[in-house]
Residue frames as qw, qx, qy, qz and C-alpha x, y, z in Angstrom:
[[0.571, -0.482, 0.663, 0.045, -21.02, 14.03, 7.64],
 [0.804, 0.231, 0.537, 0.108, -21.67, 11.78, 4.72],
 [0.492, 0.853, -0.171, 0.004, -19.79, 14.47, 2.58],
 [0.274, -0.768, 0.578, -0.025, -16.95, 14.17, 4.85],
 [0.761, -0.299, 0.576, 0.003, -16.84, 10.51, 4.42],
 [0.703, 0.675, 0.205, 0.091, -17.31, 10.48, 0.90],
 [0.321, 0.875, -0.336, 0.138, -14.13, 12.89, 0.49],
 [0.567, -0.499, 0.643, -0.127, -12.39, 10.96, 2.76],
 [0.804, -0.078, 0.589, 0.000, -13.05, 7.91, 1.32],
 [0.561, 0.825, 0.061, -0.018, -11.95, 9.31, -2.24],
 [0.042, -0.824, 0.563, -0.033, -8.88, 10.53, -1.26],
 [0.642, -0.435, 0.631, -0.014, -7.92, 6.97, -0.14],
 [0.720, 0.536, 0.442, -0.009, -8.95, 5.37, -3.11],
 [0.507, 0.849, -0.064, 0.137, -6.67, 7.79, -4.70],
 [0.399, -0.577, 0.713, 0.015, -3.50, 6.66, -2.26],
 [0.645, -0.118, 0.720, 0.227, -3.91, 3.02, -2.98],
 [0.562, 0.808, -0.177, 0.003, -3.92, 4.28, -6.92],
 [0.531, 0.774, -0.326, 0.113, -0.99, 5.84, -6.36],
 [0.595, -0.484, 0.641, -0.013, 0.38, 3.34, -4.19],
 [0.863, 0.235, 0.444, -0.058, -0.27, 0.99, -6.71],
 [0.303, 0.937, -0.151, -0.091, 2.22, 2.67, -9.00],
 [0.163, -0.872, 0.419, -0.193, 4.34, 2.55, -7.18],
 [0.823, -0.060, 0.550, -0.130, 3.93, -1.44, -6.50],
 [0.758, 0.647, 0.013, -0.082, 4.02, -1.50, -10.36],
 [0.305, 0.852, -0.412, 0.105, 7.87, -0.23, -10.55],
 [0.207, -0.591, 0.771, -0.117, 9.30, -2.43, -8.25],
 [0.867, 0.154, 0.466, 0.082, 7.55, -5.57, -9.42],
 [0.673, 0.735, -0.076, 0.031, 9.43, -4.31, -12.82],
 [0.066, 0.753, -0.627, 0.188, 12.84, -4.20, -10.85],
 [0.517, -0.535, 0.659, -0.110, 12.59, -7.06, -9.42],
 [0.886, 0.218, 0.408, -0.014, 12.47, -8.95, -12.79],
 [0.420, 0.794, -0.326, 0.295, 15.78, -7.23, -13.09],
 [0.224, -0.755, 0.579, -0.211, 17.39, -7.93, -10.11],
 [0.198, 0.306, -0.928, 0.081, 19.71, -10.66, -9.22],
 [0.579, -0.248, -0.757, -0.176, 18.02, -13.98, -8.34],
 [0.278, -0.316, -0.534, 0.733, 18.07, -13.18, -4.25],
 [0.031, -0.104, -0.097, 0.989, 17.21, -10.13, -4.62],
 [0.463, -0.165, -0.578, -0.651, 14.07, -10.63, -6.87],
 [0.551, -0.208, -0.762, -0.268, 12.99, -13.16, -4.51],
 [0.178, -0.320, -0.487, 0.793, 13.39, -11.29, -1.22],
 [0.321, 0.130, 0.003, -0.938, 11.19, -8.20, -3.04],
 [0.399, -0.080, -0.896, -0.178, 9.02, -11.20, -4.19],
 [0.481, -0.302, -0.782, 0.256, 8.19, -11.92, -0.76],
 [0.072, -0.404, -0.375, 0.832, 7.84, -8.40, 0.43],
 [0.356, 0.046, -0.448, -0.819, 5.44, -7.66, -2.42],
 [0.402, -0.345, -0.821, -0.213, 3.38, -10.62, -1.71],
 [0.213, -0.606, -0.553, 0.530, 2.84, -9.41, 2.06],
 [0.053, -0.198, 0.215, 0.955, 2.60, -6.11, 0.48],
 [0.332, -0.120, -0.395, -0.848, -0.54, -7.20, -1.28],
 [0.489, -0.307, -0.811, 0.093, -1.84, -8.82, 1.23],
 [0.198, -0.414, -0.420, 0.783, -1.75, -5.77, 3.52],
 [0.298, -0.057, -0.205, -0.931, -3.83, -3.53, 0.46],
 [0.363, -0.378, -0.546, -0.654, -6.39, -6.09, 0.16],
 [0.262, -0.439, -0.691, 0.511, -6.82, -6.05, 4.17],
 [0.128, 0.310, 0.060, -0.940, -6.51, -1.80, 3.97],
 [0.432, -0.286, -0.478, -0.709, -9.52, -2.57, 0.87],
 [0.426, -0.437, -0.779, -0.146, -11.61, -4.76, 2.41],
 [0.257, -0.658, -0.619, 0.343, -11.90, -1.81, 5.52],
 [0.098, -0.098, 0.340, 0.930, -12.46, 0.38, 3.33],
 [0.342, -0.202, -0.715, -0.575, -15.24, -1.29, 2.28],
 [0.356, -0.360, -0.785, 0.357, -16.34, -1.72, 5.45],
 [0.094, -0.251, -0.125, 0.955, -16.10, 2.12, 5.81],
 [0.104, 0.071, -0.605, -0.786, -18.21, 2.56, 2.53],
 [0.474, -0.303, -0.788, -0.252, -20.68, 0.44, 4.00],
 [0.399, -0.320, -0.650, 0.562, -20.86, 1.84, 7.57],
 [0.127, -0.893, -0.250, -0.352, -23.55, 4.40, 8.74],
 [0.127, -0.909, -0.046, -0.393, -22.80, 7.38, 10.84],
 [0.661, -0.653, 0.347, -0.129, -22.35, 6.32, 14.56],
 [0.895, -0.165, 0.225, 0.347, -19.46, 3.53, 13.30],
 [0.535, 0.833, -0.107, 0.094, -17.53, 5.82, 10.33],
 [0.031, -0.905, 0.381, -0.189, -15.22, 7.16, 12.90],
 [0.841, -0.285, 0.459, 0.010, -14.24, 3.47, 14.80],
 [0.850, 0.012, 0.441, 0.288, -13.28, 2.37, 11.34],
 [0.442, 0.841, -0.190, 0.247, -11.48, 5.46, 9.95],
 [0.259, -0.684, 0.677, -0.084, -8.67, 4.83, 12.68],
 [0.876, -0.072, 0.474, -0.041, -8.64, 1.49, 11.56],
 [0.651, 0.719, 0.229, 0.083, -8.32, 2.44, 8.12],
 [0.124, 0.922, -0.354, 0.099, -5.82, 5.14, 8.94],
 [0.828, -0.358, 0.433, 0.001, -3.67, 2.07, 10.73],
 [0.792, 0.412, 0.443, 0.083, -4.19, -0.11, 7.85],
 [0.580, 0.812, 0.062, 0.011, -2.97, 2.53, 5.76],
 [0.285, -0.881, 0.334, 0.176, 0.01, 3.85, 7.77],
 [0.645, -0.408, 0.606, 0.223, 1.54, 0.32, 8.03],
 [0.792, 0.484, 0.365, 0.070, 0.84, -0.13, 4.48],
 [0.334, 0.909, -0.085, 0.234, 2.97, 2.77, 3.09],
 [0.257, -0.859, 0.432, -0.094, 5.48, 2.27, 5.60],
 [0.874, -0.020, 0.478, 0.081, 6.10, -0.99, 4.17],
 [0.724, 0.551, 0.201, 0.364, 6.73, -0.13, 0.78],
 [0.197, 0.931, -0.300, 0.066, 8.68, 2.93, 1.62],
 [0.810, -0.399, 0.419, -0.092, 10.67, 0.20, 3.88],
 [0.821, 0.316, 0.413, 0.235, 10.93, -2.45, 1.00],
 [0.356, 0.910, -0.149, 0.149, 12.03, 0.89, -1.40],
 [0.046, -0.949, 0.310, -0.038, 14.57, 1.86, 0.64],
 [0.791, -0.391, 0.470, 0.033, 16.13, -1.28, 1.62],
 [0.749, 0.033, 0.570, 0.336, 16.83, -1.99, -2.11],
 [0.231, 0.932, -0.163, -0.227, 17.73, 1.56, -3.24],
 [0.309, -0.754, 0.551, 0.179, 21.53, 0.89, -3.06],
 [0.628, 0.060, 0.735, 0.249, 21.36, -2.38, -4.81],
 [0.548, 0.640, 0.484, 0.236, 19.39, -0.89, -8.03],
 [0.280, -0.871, 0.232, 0.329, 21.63, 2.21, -7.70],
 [0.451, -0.387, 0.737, 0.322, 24.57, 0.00, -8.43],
 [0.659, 0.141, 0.727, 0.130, 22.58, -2.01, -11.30],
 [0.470, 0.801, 0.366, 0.055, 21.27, 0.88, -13.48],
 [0.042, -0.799, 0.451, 0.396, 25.24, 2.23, -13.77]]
């Protein structure tokens, strides 16, 4: 089991990477976009990192957790993660159409 968790917990670690990427690009658009705009993605970035350093911090929990608890706080984790990613695709999409327009 303690392989399982170990790959497990790797992999994640290798989402909120390339989540973090991903974070990266749109803080770079939004010190392109129009004053609104910036400051709406602003605000959804801020909750945005506020929701990784929950998804870390039960991680860590995970990292720290013996056998009989792993599983309780991988579905947490997996939660944690879902909503996380489904924010930012969220936040993405909402302000495709706008940076569309800006980079013609």
């Amino acid at each position: 089991m303690g392989e399982i968790k170990e790959a497990y917990i790797e992999e994640l670690e290798q989402r909120l990477s390339d989540w973090w990427v991903e974070m990266s690009e749109l803080e770079i658009r939004m010190k392109k976009a129009d004053v609104d705009t910036g400051h709406q993605l602003f605000m959804q970035i801020q909750a945005l990192r506020q929701q990784r350093d929950e998804t870390k911090a039960i991680l860590q929990t995970l990292r720290e957790s013996d056998h009989s608890e792993w599983q309780s706080i991988k579905e947490k984790l997996e939660k944690a993660w879902l909503e996380l990613r489904s924010g930012l695709d969220n936040m993405a999409r909402g302000f495709a159409r706008e940076w569309d327009e800006s980079d013609k």
